[in-house]
N, C-alpha and C positions, 0 to 999 in steps of 0.2 A: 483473692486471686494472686498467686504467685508469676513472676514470669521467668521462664525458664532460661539456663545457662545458659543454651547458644542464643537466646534474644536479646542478650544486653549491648549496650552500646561498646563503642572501644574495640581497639585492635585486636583483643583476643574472641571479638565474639565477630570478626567479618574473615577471620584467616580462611574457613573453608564455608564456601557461599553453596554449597549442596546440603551440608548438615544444617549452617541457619535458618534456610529456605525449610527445609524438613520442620525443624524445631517451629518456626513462627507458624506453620502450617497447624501442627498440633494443638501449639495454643489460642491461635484464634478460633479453631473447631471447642476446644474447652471453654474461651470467651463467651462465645455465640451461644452455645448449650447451657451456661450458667444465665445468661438474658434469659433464653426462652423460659426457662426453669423458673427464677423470678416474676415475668410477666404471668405467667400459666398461674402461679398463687396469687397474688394478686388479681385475676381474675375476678370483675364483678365490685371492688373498690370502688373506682371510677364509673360515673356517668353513663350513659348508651351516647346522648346528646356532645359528654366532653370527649371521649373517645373520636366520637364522628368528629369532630374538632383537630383534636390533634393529629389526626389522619391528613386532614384537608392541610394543616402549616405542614406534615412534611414535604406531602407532596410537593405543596408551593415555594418550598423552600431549603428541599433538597437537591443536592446536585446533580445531572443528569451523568457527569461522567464518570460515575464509578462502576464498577462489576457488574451493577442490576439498571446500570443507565439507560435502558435501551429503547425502545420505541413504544412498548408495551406501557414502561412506565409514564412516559409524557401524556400518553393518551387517558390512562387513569385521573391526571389532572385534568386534563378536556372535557373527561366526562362528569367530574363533581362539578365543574363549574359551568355545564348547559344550561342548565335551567336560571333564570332570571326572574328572582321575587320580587314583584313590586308593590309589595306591604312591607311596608318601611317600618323598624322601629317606635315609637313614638314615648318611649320612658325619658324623663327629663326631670331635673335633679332641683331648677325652677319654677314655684309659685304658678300653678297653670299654665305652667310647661305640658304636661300633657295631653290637655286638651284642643290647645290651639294646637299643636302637632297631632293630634286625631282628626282636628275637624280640615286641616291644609290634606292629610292624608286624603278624607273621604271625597272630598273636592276633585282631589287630582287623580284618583284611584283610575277611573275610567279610563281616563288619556293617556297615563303613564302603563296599564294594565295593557293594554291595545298595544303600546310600542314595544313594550318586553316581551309581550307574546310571539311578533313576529320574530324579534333578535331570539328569539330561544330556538323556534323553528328553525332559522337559520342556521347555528352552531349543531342544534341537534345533525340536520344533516352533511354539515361536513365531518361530525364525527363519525357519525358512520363510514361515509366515503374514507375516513383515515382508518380508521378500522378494516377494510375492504384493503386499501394501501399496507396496512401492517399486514396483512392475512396474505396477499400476494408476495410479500417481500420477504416470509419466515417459508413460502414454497420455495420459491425459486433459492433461497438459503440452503432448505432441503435437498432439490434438485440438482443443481447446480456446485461441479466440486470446486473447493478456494482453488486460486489462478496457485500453478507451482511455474517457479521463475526455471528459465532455460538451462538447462548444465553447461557448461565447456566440454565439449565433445572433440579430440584430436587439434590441440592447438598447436602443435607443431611444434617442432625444435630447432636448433641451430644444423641438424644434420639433413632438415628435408629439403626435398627436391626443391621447391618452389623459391629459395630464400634466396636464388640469384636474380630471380627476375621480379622477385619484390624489390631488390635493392637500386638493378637498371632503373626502373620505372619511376623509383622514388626516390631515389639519391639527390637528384635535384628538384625539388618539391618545390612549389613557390611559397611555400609558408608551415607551421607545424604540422608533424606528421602526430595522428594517435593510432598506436598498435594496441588493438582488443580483440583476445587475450594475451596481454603479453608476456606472460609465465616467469623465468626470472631475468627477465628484460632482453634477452639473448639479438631480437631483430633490432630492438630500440638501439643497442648499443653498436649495430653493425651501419644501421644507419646514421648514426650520428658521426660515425666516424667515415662514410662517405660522404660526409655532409649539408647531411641532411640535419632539420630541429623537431627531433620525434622525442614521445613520450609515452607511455604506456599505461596500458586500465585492464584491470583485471580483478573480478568479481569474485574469484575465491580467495577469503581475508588470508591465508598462508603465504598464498604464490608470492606475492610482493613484499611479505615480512622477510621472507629469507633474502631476499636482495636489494633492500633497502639502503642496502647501507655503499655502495660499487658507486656512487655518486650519480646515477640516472636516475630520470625525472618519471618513479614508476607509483602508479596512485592505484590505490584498492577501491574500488566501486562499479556498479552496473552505467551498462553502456548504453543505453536509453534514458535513464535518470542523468550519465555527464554530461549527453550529447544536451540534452533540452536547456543545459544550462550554459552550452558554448557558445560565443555570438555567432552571428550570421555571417557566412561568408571569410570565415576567421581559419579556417584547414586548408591545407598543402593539400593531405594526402590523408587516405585512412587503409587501414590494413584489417581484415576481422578474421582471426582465425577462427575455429571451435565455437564460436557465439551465435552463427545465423543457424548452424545445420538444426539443433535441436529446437530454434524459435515456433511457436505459431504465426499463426498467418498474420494476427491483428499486429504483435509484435514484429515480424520481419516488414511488414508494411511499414507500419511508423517509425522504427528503426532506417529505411532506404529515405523515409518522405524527410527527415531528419538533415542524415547525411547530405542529401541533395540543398537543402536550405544550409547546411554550416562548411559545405566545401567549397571552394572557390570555383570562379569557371573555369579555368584551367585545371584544376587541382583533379585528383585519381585516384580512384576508389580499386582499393584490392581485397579479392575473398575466396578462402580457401574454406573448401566445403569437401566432403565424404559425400561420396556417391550413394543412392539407393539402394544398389546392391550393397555396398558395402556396411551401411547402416541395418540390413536384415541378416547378416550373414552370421552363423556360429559364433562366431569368432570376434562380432561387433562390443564395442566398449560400453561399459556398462549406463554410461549415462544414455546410449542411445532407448534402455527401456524405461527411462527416468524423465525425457522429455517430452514436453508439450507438442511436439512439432515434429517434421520429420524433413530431410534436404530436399533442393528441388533436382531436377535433373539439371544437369549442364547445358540441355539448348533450352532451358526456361527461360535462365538469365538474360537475353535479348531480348526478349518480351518483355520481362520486371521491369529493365532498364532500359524503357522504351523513350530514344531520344537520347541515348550514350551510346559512344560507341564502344563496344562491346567484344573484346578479344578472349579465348575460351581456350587454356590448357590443359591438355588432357596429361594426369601422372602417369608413370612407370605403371603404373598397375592401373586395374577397374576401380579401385576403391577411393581415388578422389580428386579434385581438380581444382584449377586455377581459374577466376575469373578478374581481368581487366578491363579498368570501363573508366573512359574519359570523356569529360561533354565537349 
């Protein structure tokens, strides 16, 4: 077996990671095909008995986390090893060695035959029950579509309307401000300079390349995976632009129960959301057909943040608003 140019090791074989990927793809299809090809003559060689053998060490002793790791396979192991023989060996390499090992067999056979049989019945049925488990767990696989993480829907810019009453509210923050989405840091840097100590997260890996370098404190990642790792009670202020409108419900849920556990008590939650109509209209941006989720209206927010108090800006237009909420 040859391996092909883009597979080798060294700088000239990782320059372009589309054609390597391509190339290792083809030759581990050629790998695999030259195995089967082998085994298939081979065929018949080997045992029925040593086959059944080396079947049983891989399973026991292959890894679960590769490609074919999956549930199906562990169960495989489960099920060679239900049943429980208790007819022991008795060959021995010593001088009547074998018969005092027949005759302790014949002795114990009953008592030890009796305990293995229930330990089998046992295992038997919870491998069914896992089996029953796997068979539920490959429907709803079926069923059910992989979660798609929320878009950034209209995170605003340095020219909207709302950015003067983000800045009143939080200029004096009692402690850091996080603006999510903060695109190329445009609010982070207006509050810092009223001073305030903001920083910014935003989940599309671009946004924050392009302005990383303006000296503001702006981090690429998702805003439910930074918040669960921020301590408790540790924010000023939080600002969400483009992030809730597109969320689900499980998401905008754990997202607010979040915020609520890492903002201070004094500290003030600001969220700029696209109206209902606005999010149906012709004219709406494309992530709004791309999202899990859909905004709520504006007198929802009272309710959501039941036990804040709860100030509701309505924009220039029907298409979106302000919401202010302090405990």
């Amino acid at each position: 077996m040859t391996v092909p140019p883009g597979a080798t090791h060294g700088t000239a074989g990782t320059q372009e990671t589309g054609g390597t990927d391509e190339a290792m793809g083809v030759y581990l299809a050629s790998v695999m095909a030259e195995i089967d090809e082998e085994a298939h003559r081979r065929r018949g060689e080997l045992p029925a008995r040593l086959e059944r053998e080396l079947d049983a060490l891989f399973l026991e002793h292959a890894p679960m986390g590769n490609r074919q790791g999956d549930m199906s396979a562990a169960l495989r192991m489960v099920d060679a090893s239900v049943f429980i023989d208790p007819v022991v060996p008795v060959a021995s390499q010593r001088p009547a060695g074998a018969a005092v090992k027949k005759g302790l067999r014949s002795l114990n056979l009953w008592y030890i035959g009796y305990v293995t049989h229930q330990v089998s019945k046992f295992a038997t049925a919870v491998s069914r029950s896992l089996h029953l488990v796997d068979g539920q767990l490959q429907e709803l696989r079926r069923l059910v579509p992989p979660p798609s993480p929320a878009p950034v829907v209209a995170p605003g810019d340095a020219g909207s309307w709302w950015r003067s009453t983000a800045l009143d509210v939080l200029g004096a923050a009692p402690g850091r401000v996080l603006h999510a989405a903060c695109g190329d840091g445009w609010l982070v840097r207006d509050l810092c300079g009223a001073g305030a100590d903001a920083y910014g997260l935003d989940p599309r890996p671009d946004a924050v390349e392009r302005a990383e370098l303006d000296g503001s404190d702006l981090r690429s990642g998702e805003v439910l995976a930074h918040l669960r790792s921020v301590e408790p009670f540790s924010l000023g202020g939080a600002v969400l632009s483009g992030v809730v409108a597109g969320m689900s419900a499980g998401e905008r849920s754990e997202l607010l129960a979040l915020l609520a556990d890492r903002l201070r008590r004094d500290g003030v939650l600001v969220v700029h959301s696209l109206t209902p109509v606005a999010w149906t209209a012709d004219d709406a941006p494309v992530g709004a057909d791309l999202a899990p989720g859909r905004p709520l209206r504006s007198g929802t927010w009272p309710h959501v943040l039941a036990g804040w108090q709860v100030e509701v800006h309505q924009g220039p237009t029907a298409e979106d608003y302000l919401v202010v909420a302090q405990r």
